[in-house]
N, C-alpha and C positions, 0 to 999 in steps of 0.2 A: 671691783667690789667696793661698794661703799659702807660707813658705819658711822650705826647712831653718836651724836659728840654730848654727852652730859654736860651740865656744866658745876661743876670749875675743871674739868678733867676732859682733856681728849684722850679717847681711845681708838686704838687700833690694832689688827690682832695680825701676828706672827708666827707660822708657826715654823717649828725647829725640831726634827727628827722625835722628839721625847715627848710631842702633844703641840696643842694649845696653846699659843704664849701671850698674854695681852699686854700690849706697852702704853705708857703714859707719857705725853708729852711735858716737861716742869724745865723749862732753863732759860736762864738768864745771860743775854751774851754784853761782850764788853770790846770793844778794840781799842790796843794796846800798842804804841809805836814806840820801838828801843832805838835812842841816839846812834846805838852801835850797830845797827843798819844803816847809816846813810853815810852818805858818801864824803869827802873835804867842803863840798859846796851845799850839803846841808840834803839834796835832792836823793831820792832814792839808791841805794845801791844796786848795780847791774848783777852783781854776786847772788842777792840773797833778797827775798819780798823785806819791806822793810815794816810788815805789819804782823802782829800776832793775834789772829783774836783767841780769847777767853769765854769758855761758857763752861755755867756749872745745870747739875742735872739731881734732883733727886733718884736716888734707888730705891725699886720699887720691889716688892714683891711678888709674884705672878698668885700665890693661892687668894690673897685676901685684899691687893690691891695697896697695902698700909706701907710704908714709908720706912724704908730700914738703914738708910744709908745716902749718902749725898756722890757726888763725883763731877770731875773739873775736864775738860777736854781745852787743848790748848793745840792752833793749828799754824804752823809755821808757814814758812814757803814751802818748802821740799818734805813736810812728814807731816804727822801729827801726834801728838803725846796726851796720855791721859793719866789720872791718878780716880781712886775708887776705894772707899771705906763704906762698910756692910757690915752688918750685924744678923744676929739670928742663925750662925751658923755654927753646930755645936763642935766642940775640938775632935780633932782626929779624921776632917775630911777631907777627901781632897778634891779641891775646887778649880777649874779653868778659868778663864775669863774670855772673851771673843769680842773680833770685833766686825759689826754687821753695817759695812760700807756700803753707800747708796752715791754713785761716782755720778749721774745728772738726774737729782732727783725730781728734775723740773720736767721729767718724764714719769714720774708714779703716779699710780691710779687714785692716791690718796693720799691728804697731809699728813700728819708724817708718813713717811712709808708707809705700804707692810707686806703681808707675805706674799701676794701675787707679783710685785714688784719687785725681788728678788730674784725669778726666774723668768722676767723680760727683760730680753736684749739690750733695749733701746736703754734701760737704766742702768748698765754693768754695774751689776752687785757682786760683792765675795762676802765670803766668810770668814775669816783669817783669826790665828791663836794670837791672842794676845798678853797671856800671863798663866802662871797657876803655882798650888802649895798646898800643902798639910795644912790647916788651921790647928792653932792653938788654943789657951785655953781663954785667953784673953775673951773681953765683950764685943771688941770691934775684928776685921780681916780687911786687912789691906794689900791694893795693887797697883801696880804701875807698867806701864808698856810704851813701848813709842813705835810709830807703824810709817814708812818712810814710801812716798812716792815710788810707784813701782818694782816694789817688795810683795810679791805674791807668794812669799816660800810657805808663810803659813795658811794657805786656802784649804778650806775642806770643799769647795767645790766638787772634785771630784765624788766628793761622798754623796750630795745631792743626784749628780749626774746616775751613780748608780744606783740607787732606791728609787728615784723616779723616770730613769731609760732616758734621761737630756745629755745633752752633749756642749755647756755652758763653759766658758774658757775660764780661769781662774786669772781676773784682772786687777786682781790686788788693790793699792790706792792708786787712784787717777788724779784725783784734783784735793789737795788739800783743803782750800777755803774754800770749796763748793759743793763738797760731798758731804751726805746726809750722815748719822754716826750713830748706830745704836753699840751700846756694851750688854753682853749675856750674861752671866755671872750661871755657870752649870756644873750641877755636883755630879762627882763620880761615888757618891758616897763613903761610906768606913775607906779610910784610905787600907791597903792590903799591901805589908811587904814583898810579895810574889808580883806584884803587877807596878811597883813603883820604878822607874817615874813616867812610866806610858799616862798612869793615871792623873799628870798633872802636865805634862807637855800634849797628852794627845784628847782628840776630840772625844773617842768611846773606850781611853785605855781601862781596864779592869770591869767593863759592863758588855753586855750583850750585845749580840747584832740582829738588826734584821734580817730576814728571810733572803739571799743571793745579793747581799750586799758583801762587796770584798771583805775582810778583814785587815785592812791595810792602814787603818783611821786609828790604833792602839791596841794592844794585846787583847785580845775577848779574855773577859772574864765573870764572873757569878753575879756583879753589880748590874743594876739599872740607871742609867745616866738620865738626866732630868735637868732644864733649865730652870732655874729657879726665881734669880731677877734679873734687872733689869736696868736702864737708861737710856734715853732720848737725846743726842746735841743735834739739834738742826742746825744750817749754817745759816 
C-alpha cells in the first residue's frame, strides 16, 4: 500500500486495534561516541558497540495532526531507551505508552513503515509496553522506558494474532541500530480504581474487548482504549 507524501510532512497510516492511526515522519538523528566504550588502544570495544546514536521526534497528535510534544530515542548496542514529553492530556488518565518495532525495515512496503508491514514476516515487527501513569495536573506528561535486545516480555502480539486469526511470533527487539521505532502514546481514559494498574501496565486494561478476542491483554472494563499520538525514529 502506498500513500500520498504532502509536503513538509510524510504521512503514513497505522493502524492499531482502536482505528486509524496516521504517523508523521519529524527527526533528527545525531551519532554519539562515548570514550568509555573503547578499549586501552583507543579501538572499539568487544564488550559493548562503542556507538550511540540520538534522534529526537516530534509528538504528534492523531485527531488534528498539530504538534503536542517532542521525544529523544537513544539506541545503544544491546537495547534502546527513549524519553517522551506530551501535552493535551487532561489529569486523571491513564495513559500507556508502546513501542512499535520494525526489526528490518529495509523490507516495508513503505518509508516509514506502516500498518501492512506490521503483519509481514519478512519485517519481524512487535508491539511491546513500554511505560504508563495516572496523569496529573500539570501541562506536560512524561515517560521513559528502555527496551533491550531480545526482550519480548512485553509484546501484545498475541492480541493481534487473535482479532485477526495470525499466528506472528512475538520478536521483541532484533537490532537495535537498525530497527525502525515508532512510540504510541494510548489512553485507557478516566483512570478507574477498580481496574488500576491493569489500566496502565496493560494494553486494553479497564476498556472493552472485541468480539472473541481473549481477555488476557488487561481487566475488561467500561473504558474505550484509543491511541492518541504518536512518533517516528527511523534509523
Amino acid at each position: 500500500m502506498r500513500y500520498t507524501i504532502p509536503s513538509p510532512l510524510r504521512l503514513v497510516t497505522l493502524i492499531l486495534f482502536a482505528g486509524m492511526i496516521t504517523l508523521v515522519l519529524g527527526c533528527d538523528e545525531a551519532a554519539v561516541t562515548s570514550p568509555d566504550l573503547l578499549s586501552h588502544d583507543g579501538q572499539p570495544s568487544e564488550v559493548v558497540a562503542n556507538k550511540a546514536a540520538h534522534s529526537t521526534s516530534n509528538v504528534y497528535k492523531f485527531a488534528d495532526m498539530s504538534i503536542v510534544g517532542s521525544s529523544s530515542l537513544v539506541r545503544h548496542g544491546n537495547s534502546i531507551s527513549m524519553t517522551l514529553q506530551t501535552s493535551e492530556i487532561p489529569p486523571g488518565m491513564a495513559i500507556t505508552v508502546w513501542w512499535v518495532v520494525f526489526n528490518e525495515p529495509e523490507n516495508c512496503a513503505t518509508s516509514p513503515c506502516g500498518e501492512p508491514d506490521i503483519f509481514d514476516p519478512a519485517v519481524r515487527s512487535d508491539v511491546l509496553y513500554a511505560a504508563g501513569h495516572v496523569t496529573g495536573r500539570g501541562n506536560h506528561v512524561n515517560f521513559a522506558a528502555q527496551l533491550k535486545v531480545g526482550d519480548a516480555s512485553g509484546s501484545i502480539m498475541p492480541f493481534f494474532n487473535a482479532l485477526l486469526g495470525l499466528n506472528l511470533p512475538s520478536v521483541g527487539l532484533e537490532d537495535a541500530s537498525g530497527a525502525e521505532v515508532h512510540l504510541v502514546v494510548r489512553t485507557h481514559q478516566q483512570a478507574l480504581p477498580a481496574y488500576l494498574p491493569d489500566m496502565i501496565q496493560t494494553f486494553n486494561g479497564g476498556c472493552l474487548y472485541p468480539p472473541g478476542v481473549p481477555t488476557d491483554f488487561g481487566e475488561p472494563g467500561p473504558n474505550t482504549c484509543m491511541d492518541i499520538q504518536f512518533a517516528i525514529h527511523q534509523p
